[in-house]
Structures are given as structure tokens and as C-alpha cells.
C-alpha positions as CSV (number, residue, x, y, z in Angstrom):
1,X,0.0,0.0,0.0
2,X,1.2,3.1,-0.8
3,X,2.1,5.7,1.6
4,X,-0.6,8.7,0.7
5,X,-2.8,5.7,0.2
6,X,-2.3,4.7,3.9
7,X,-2.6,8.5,5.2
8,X,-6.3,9.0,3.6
9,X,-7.4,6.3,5.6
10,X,-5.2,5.8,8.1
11,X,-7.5,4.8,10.9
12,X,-8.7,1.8,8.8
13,X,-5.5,0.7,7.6
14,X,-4.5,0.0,11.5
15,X,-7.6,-1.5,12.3
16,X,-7.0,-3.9,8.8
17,X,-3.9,-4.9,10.5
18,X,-4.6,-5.5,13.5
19,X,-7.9,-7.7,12.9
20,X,-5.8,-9.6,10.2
21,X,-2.7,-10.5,12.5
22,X,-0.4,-9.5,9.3
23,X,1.7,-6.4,8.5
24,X,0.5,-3.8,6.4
25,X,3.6,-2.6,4.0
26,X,3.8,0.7,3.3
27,X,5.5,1.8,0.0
28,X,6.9,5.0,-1.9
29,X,7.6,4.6,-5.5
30,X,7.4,1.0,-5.2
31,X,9.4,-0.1,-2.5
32,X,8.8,-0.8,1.0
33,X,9.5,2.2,3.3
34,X,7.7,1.0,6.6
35,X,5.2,-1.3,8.0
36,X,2.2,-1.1,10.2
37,X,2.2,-4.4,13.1
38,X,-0.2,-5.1,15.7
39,X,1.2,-3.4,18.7
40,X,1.3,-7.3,20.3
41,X,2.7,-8.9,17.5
42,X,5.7,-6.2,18.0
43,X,6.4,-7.1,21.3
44,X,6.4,-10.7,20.8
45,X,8.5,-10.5,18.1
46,X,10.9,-8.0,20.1
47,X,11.0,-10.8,22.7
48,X,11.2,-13.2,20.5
49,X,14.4,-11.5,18.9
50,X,15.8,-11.0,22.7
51,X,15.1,-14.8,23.3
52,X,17.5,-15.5,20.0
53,X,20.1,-12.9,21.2
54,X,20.6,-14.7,24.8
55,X,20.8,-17.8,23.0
56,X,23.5,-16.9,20.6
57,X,25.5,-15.4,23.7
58,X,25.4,-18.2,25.9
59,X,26.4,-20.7,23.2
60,X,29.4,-18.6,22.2
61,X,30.0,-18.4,26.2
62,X,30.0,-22.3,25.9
63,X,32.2,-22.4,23.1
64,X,34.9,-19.9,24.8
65,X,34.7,-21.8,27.6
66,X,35.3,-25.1,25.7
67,X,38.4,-23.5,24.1
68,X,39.9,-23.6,27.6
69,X,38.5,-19.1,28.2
70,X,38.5,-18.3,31.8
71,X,35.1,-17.9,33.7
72,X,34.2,-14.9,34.5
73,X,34.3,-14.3,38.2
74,X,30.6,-13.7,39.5
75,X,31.1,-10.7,41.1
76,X,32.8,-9.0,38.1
77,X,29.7,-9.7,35.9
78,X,26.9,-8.2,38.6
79,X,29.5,-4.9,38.8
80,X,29.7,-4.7,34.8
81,X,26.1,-5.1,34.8
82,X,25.7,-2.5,37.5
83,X,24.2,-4.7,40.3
84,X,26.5,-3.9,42.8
């Protein structure tokens, strides 16, 4: 959908989206500039994507560690994380 098409009827266009669970694309001379998402859909997708990343960090961690890395002493992690 184009943009100007989106901004004439804007209030639809979220309610489309939402109702329908699936993105609305927005476009400007034909190609995609933005998207409209159901506000829930966002956040489980931002979760979703923070899920991945702790993943991904605690199997490199493993893999470090494997090589023979040093752990990381406790107390160091809670004061570069600023819980102490």
C-alpha cells in the first residue's frame, strides 16, 4: 500500500492490520519504506528477537569456555552489569 494511500485512511488501515494479525507494507515509489504491526505482535517479536540474542551469547559463552576461556568471576559480571 502506498504511503498517501495509507494516510487517507489511516484509521482503517491500523484497524486492517490488527484484525488480520499480518503487517500492512507501506511503499513509496514502489518499494517498501515502513510497516504497520499489531502493537502485540511487536512485542512478541521484540521478545522473541531477545530470546534469540541470549541464545547466541550463551552458546558462544560455551564455546569460549570449551576452548579452555577463563570464567568470568561472579562478582565482576553483577558490577559490569551494574548490580552492585
Amino acid at each position: 500500500m502506498t504511503v498517501s494511500a495509507a494516510r487517507s485512511r489511516f484509521a482503517d488501515v491500523i484497524e486492517e492490520t490488527r484484525l488480520s494479525g499480518r503487517p500492512t507494507y507501506l511503499t513509496r515509489h514502489q518499494r517498501p519504506v515502513a510497516a504497520i504491526i499489531d502493537a502485540e505482535q511487536l512485542d512478541r517479536l521484540i521478545e522473541a528477537a531477545e530470546d534469540l540474542a541470549d541464545l547466541q551469547a550463551a552458546q558462544a559463552a560455551r564455546i569460549e569456555m570449551a576452548a579452555g576461556a577463563a570464567p568470568v568471576p561472579w562478582d565482576e559480571v553483577k558490577r559490569d552489569l551494574g548490580l552492585t
